[in-house]
VOGUGU-623987 format. One line per 8 residues: number of its first residue (from 0); their letters; for each residue x, z, y of C-alpha. Coordinates in Angstrom, 2 decimals, m for minus. Last residue first. Example, Ala and Ser with C-alpha at 12.3 -4.5 7.8 and 13.67 -1.06 7.14 Angstrom:
1 = SA = 13.67/7.14/m1.06 | 12.30/7.80/m4.50
END
This chain:
509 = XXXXXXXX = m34.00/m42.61/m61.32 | m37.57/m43.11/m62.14 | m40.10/m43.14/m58.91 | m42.53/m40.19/m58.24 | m45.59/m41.30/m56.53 | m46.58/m39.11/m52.79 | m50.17/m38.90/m52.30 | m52.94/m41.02/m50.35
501 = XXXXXXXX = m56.49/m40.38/m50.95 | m59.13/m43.37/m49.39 | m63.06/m42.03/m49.06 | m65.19/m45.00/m48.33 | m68.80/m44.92/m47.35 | m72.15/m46.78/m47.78 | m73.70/m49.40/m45.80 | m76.53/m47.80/m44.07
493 = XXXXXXXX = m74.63/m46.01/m41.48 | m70.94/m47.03/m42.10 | m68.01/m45.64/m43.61 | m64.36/m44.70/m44.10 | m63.26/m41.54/m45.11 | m59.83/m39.66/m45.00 | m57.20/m38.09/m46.98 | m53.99/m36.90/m46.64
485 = XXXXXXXX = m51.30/m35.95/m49.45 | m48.75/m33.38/m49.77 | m50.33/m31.29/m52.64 | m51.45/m28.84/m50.00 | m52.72/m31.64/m48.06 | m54.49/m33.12/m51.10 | m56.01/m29.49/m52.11 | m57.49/m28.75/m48.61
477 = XXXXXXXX = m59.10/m31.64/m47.84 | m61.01/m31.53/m51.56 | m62.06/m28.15/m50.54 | m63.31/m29.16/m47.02 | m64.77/m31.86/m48.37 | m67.08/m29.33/m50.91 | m67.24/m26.59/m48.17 | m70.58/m27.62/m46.20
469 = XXXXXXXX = m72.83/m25.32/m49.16 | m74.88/m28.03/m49.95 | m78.64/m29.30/m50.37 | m79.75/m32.78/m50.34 | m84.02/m32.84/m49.88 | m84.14/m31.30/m46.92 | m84.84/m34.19/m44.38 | m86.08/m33.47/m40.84
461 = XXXXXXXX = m82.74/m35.11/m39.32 | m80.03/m35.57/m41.62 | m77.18/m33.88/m39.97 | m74.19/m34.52/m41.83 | m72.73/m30.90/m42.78 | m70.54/m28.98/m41.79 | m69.31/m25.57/m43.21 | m65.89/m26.69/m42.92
453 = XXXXXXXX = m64.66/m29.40/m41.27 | m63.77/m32.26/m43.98 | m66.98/m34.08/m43.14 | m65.78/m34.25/m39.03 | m64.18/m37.77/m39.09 | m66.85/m38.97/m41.07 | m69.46/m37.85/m38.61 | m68.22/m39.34/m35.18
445 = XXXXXXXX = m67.85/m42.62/m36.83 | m71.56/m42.50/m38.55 | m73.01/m42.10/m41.43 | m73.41/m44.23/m44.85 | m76.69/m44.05/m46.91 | m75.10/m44.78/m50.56 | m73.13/m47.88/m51.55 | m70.05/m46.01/m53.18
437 = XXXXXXXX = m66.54/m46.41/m52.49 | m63.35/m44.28/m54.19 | m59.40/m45.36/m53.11 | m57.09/m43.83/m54.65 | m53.56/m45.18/m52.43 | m50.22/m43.99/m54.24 | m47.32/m44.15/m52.04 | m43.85/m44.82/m52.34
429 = XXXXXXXX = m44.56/m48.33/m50.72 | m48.12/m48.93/m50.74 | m49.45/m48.81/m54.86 | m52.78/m49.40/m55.95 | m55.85/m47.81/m57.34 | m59.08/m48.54/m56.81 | m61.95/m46.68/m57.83 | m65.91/m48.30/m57.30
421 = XXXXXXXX = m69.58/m46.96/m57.45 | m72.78/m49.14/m56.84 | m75.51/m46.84/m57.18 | m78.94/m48.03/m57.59 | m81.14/m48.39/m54.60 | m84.64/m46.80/m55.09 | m83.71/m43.87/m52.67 | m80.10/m44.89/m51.08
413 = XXXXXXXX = m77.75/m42.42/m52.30 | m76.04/m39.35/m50.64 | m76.01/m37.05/m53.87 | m74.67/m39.65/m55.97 | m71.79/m40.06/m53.75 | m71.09/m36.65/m52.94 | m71.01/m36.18/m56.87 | m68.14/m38.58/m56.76
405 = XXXXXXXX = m66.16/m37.21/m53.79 | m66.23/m33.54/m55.33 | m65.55/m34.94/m59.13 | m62.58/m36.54/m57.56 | m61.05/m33.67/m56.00 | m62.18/m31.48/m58.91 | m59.74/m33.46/m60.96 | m57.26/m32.72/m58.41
397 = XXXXXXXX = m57.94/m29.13/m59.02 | m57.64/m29.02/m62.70 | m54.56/m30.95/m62.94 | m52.46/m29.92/m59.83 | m50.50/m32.67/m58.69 | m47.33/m34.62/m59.43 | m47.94/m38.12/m59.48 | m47.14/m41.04/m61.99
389 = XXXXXXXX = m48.88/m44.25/m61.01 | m46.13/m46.77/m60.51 | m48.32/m50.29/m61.50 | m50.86/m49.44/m59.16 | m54.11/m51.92/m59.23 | m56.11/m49.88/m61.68 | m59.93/m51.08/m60.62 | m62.47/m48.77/m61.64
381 = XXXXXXXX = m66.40/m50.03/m62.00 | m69.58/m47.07/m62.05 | m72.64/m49.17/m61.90 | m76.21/m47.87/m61.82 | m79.63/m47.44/m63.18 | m79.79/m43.78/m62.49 | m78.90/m42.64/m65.66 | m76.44/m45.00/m66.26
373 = XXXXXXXX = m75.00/m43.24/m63.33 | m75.00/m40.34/m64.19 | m73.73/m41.12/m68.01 | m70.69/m42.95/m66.42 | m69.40/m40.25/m64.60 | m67.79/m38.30/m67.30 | m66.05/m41.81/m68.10 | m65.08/m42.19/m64.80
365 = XXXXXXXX = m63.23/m38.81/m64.40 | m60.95/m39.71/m67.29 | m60.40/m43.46/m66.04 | m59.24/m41.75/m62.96 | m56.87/m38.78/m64.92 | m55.08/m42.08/m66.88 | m54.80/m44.06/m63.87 | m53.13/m41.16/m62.07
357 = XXXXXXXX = m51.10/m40.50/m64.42 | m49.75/m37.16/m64.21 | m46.29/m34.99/m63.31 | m47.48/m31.17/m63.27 | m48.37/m28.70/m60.68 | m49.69/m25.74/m60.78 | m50.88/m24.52/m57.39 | m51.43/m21.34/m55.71
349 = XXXXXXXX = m53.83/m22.00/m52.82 | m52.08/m21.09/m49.44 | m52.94/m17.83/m47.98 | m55.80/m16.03/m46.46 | m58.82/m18.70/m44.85 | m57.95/m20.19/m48.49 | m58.86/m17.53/m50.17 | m62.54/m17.34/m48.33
341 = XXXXXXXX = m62.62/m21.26/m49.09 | m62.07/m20.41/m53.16 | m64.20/m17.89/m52.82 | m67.19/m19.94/m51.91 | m66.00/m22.31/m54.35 | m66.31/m19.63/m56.98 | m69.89/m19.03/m56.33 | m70.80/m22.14/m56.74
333 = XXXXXXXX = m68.83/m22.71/m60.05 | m70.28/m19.70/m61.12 | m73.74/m20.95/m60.63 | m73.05/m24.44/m62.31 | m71.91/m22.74/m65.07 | m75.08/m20.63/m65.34 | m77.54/m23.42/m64.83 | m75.73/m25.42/m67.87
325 = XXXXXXXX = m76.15/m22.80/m70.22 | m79.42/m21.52/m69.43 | m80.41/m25.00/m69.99 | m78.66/m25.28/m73.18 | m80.33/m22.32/m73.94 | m83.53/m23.88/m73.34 | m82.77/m27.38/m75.27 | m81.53/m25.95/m78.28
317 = XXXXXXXX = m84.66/m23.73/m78.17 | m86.56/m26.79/m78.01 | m84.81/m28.48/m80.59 | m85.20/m25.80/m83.38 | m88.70/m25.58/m82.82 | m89.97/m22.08/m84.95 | m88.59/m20.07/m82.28 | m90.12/m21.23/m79.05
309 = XXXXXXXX = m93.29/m19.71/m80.98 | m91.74/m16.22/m80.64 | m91.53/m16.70/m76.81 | m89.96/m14.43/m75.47 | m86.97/m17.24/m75.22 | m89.46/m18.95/m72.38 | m88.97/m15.90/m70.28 | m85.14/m16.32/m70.28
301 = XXXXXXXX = m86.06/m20.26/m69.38 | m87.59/m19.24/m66.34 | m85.05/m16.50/m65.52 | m82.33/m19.30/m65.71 | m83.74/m21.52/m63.89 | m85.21/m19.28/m61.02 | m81.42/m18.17/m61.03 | m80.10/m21.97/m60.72
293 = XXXXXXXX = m82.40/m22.19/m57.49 | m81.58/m19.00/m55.97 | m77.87/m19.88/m55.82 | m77.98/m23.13/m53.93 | m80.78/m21.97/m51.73 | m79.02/m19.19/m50.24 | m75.98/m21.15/m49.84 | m78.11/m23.45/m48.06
285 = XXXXXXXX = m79.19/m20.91/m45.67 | m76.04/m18.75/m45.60 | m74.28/m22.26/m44.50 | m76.82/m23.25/m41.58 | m76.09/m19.52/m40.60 | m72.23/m20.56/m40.75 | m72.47/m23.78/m39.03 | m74.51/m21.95/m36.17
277 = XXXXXXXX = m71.36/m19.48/m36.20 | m68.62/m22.19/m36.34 | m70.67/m23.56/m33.23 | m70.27/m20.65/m30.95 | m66.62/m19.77/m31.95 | m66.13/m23.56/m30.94 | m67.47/m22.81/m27.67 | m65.63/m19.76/m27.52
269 = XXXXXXXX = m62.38/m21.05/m28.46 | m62.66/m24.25/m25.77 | m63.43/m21.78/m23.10 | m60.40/m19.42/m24.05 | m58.23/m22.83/m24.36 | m59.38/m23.99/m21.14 | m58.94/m20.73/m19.66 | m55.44/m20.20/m21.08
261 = XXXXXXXX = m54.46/m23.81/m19.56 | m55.55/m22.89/m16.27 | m54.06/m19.07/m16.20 | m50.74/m21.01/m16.89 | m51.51/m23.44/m14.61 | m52.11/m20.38/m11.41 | m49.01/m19.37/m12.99 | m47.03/m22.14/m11.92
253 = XXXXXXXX = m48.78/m22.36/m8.83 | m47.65/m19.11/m7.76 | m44.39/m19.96/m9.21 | m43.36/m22.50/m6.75 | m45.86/m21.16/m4.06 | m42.94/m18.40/m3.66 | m40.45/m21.12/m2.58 | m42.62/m21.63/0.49
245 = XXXXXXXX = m40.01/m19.73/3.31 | m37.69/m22.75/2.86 | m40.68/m25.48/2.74 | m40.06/m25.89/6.54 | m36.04/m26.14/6.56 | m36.12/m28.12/3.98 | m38.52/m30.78/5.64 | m36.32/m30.84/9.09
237 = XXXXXXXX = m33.89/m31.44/7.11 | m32.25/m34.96/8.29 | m33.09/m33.81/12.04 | m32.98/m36.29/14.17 | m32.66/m36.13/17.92 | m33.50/m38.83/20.41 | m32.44/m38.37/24.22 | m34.01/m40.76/26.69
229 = XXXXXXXX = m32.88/m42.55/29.56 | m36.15/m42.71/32.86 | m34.91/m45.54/35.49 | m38.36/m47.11/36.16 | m39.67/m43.45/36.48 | m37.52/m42.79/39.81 | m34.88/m40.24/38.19 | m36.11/m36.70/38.83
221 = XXXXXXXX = m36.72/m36.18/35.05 | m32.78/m36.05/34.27 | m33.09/m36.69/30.76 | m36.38/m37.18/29.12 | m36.16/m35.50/25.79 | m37.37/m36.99/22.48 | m37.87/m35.28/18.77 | m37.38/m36.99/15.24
213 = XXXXXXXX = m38.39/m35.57/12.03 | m41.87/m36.92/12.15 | m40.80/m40.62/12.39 | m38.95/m39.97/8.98 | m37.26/m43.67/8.49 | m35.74/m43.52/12.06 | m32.20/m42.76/10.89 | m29.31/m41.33/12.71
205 = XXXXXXXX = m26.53/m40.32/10.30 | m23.38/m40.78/12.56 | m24.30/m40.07/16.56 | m25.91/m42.35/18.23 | m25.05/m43.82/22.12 | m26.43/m46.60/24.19 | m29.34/m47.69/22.84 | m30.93/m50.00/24.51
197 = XXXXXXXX = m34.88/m48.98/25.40 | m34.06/m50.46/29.29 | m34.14/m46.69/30.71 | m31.41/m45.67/28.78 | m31.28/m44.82/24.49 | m29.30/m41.64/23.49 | m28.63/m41.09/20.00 | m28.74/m37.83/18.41
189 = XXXXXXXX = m27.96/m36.45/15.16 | m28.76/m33.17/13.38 | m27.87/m30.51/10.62 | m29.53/m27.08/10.97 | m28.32/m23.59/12.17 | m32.41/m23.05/14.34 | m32.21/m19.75/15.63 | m32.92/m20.59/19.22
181 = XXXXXXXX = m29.26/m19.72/20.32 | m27.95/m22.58/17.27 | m30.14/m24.89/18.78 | m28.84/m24.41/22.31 | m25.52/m24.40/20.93 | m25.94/m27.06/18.43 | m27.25/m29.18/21.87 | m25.11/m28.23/24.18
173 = XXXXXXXX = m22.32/m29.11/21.88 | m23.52/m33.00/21.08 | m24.11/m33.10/25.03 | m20.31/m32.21/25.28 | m18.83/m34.97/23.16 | m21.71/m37.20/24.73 | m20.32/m36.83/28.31 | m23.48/m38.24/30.47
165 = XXXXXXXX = m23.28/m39.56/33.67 | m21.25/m42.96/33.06 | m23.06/m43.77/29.76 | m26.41/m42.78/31.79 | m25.48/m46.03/34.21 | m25.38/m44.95/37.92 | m27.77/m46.07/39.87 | m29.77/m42.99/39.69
157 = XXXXXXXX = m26.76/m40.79/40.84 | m27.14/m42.39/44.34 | m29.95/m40.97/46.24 | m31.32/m37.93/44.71 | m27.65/m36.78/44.31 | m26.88/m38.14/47.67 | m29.60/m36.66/49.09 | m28.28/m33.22/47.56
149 = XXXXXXXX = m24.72/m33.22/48.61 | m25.90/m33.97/52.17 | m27.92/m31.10/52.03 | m25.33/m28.93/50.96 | m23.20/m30.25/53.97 | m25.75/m29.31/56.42 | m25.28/m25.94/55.07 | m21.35/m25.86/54.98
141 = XXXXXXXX = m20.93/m27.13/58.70 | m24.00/m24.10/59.30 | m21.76/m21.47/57.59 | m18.39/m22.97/59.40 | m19.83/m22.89/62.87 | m21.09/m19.31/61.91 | m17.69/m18.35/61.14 | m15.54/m20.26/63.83
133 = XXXXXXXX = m18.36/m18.26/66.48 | m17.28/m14.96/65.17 | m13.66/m15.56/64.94 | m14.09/m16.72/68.66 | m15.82/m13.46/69.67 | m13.28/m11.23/68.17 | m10.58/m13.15/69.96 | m13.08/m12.28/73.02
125 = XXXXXXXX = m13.20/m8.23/72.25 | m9.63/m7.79/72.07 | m8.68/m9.65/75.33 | m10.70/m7.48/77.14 | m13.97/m7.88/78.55 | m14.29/m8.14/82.20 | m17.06/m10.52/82.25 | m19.01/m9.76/79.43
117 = XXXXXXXX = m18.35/m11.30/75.95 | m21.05/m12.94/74.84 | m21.93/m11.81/71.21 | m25.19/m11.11/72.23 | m25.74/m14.56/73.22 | m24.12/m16.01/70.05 | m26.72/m13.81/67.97 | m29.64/m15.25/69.99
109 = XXXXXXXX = m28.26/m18.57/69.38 | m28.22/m17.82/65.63 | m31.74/m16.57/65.97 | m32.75/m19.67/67.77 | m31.18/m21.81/64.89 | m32.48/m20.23/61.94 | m35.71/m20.98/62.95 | m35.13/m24.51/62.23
101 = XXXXXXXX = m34.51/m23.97/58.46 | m37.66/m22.16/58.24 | m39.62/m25.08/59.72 | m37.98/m27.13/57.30 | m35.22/m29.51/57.50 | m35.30/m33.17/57.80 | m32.43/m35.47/56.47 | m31.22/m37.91/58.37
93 = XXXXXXXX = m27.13/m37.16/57.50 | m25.96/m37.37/61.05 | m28.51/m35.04/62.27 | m29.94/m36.61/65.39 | m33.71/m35.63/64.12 | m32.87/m32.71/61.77 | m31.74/m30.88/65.44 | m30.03/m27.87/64.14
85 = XXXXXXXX = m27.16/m29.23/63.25 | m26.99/m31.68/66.61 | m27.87/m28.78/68.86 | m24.87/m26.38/67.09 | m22.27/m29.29/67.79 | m23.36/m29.74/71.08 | m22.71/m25.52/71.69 | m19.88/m26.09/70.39
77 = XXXXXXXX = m18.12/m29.03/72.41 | m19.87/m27.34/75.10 | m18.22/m23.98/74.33 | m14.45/m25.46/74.08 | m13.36/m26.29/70.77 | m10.38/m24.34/68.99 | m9.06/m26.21/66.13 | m10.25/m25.84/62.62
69 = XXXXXXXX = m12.32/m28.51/62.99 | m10.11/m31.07/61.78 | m9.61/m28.92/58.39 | m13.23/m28.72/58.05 | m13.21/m32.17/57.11 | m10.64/m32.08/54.57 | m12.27/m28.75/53.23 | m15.71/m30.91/53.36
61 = XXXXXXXX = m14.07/m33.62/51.15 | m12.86/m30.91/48.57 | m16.71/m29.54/48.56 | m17.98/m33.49/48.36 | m16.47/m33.50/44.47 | m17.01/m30.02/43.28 | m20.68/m30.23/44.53 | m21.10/m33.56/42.96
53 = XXXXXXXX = m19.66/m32.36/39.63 | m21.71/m28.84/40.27 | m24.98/m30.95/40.52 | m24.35/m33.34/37.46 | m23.36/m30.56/35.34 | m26.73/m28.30/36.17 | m28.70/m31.35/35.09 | m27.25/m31.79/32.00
45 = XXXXXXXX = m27.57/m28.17/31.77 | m31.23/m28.30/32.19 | m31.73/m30.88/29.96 | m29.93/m29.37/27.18 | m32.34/m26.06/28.47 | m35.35/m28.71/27.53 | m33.90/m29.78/24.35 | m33.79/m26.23/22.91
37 = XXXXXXXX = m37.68/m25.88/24.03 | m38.48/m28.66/22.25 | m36.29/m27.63/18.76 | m37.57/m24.37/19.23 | m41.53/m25.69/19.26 | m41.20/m27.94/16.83 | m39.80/m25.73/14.26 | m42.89/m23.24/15.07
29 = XXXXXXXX = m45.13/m25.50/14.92 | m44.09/m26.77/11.46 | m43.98/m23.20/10.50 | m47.33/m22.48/11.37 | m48.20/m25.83/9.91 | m46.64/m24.96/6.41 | m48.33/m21.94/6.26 | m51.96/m23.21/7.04
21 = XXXXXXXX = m51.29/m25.39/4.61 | m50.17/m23.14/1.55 | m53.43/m20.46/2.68 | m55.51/m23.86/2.17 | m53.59/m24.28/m1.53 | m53.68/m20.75/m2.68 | m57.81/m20.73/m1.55 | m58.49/m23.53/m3.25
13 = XXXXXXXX = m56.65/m22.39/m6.59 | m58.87/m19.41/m6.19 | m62.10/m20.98/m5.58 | m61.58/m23.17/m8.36 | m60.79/m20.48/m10.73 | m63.52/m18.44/m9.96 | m65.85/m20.88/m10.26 | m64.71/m22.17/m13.70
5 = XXXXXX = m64.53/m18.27/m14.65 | m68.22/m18.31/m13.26 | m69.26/m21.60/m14.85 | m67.84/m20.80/m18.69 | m69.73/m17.34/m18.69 | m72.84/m18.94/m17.85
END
């Protein structure tokens, strides 16, 4: 339970982190877009803006040549024709119609010329004011009509034109880090400009169209007829940077969130192996339990068979009884002292005396002690001295152990009504001396022999209690060839038997 709410936890944090992320990065997406359209827009806009002042500029020094031949005095017919015809959008010369608003300015302006009528009588004074008057509002509605003119011809005639000849690229590239720049937006870019035929006609070093996303269009001049729509295309190389800037802190958010990732797994992995180390454990106080009370019932057995006074009189019996007692006790202490031997080595490393051996020698030792056993049983015990360089530096007592550990193991895990079948190799692999010990017995699985040097475990036999052990004997014999520089390992087979292969450093003669 604990394991699924820290795995929930987790999970619903790191998805939270990574939607929070997204919805970040397309807030600021937006946001980019939305400057870098709006900036485009007001380039637009000037474009525009140029266009209409250029024409202006060009038709206001033709209307000062024109006005110049109407600078003359005109008599008031020649006027008041002139004043029909402007406001008249019918005989205008230009053809354009003006709007009702437009034509109401013409009664009002007649109105004003009839109050400016001079009376008859007036003096001189009054009537040259009168003609500066009229030369005024001739000029003002000259200048109108004219502005109108300018406009049609704008509509009319800048369409034709190709964009090449409209557009100034030098200054669109400034418009366009200026209008940037005023949006907040200091970032590299490139433009090209592609007319109404999709031909490019202008780009700007560094335009690429790899990153479709970090490339933004503009109509220019919109009031073209739409057959005649150019295009402006600009690029920006870092569009991407410019987004992730402001997400530098999901960097080591996620960082951490690993961190806390790995130390989870490792806390869950702990506690699940905390669990099973304590199942192994009560499985080991069980069988310890039985390991020690059965060589005590021995012993106090055969103490109360001493009482006897009749045990006595037969030499050979109470040779046999303390011999008993004898043999129950050592192997009680030697029980107890490889429990202590594992608790010591939980502490420190073992302390070692080593020595320079024979191997051969210290195997043909251990096979001979052996060979009663398995006589006993109806069995075979062969040894096989392959290795020619078979001097090793070990620890005496507790290699001998070693073997005595792997060799019991293999008379413990027979097949019922099978006789043993025991065989050591030795032999030499480079600088390395290879002890190899192989019985016949019951076998066990992959899985299994590469956990029989964990301590405290044991090869689960089903319903069968009839092999006893503390878990601890591989685990000793593990212990003693890595601390002596060697490695170990078993291989086997359900039903077939199992090999147990010791590998340890030879020393060669200078």
């Amino acid at each position: 339970m604990l394991a699924i709410v820290m795995f929930t936890a987790f999970f619903a944090l790191l998805f939270l982190q990574v939607r929070y992320m997204r919805t970040s990065l397309a807030i600021r997406t937006q946001q980019f877009d939305e400057l870098v359209n709006r900036s485009l827009y007001n380039v637009m806009r000037d474009l525009e803006m140029d266009q209409t002042r250029e024409y202006l500029e060009e038709d206001m020094i033709e209307s000062e040549n024109r006005y110049s031949r109407y600078n003359q005095p005109q008599s008031s017919q020649e006027i008041i024709r002139e004043q029909t015809a402007i406001s008249h959008p019918d005989e205008n010369r230009s053809g354009i119609e003006l709007n009702p608003s437009e034509r109401s300015i013409m009664p009002e302006t007649e109105r004003e010329q009839a109050l400016l009528s001079p009376n008859q009588g007036a003096s001189t004074i009054s009537k040259t004011q009168y003609d500066m008057q009229q030369s005024l509002s001739k000029r003002y509605l000259h200048e109108r009509s004219l502005l109108y003119e300018v406009i049609f011809k704008i509509l009319s005639r800048s369409s034709d034109e190709p964009i090449e000849e409209r557009i100034d690229f030098n200054k669109l590239e400034q418009y366009i880090r200026h209008e940037l720049s005023y949006n907040g937006l200091n970032v590299p870019f490139s433009f090209q400009v592609v007319n109404y035929n999709n031909q490019v006609v202008y780009a700007s070093p560094g335009f690429s169209t790899k990153q479709r996303d970090a490339i933004y269009t503009q109509i220019l001049f919109p009031n073209d007829p739409p057959a005649k729509l150019n295009q402006l295309k600009v690029y920006f190389p870092t569009k991407r940077d410019y987004v992730y800037s402001e997400m530098t802190f999901f960097i080591p958010s996620l960082i951490f969130t690993f961190i806390l990732l790995i130390t989870f797994i490792f806390t869950v992995v702990s506690l699940f192996r905390q669990k099973r180390l304590s199942e192994m454990k009560n499985d080991f106080i069980n069988n310890m339990t039985h390991e020690l009370k059965t060589p005590v019932s021995t012993i106090s057995l055969a103490s109360q068979m001493l009482k006897d006074e009749s045990i006595l009189k037969s030499p050979e019996v109470f040779k046999h009884v303390t011999g008993v007692i004898y043999d129950e006790t050592k192997r009680l202490s030697f029980q107890v002292e490889k429990v202590l031997q594992m608790s010591l080595f939980d502490k420190q490393k073992t302390t070692l005396k080593m020595k320079e051996i024979d191997a051969n020698d210290l195997v043909v030792t251990v096979a001979n002690t052996h060979a009663l056993k398995v006589e006993r049983l109806e069995g075979t015990l062969d040894i096989d001295l392959q290795a020619e360089n078979s001097t090793i530096r070990v620890d005496e007592m507790h290699f001998t152990n070693v073997l005595f550990n792997i060799l019991d193991n293999a008379l413990k895990y027979r097949k019922k009504d099978v006789p043993p079948e025991l065989m050591i190799r030795t032999r030499n692999e480079g600088n390395k001396l290879i002890i190899s010990i192989e019985d016949n017995g019951i076998g066990m699985r992959k899985e299994d022999a590469k956990k029989v040097f964990e301590r405290f475990y044991r090869v689960p036999t089903g319903n069968r209690h009839d092999v006893k052990g503390f878990g601890l004997g591989l685990a000793y014999v593990k212990k003693i060839v890595t601390d002596m520089n060697g490695t170990i390992r078993a291989e086997s087979e359900l039903g077939k038997g199992t090999k147990f292969i010791i590998s340890l450093p030879v020393i060669t003669e200078n």
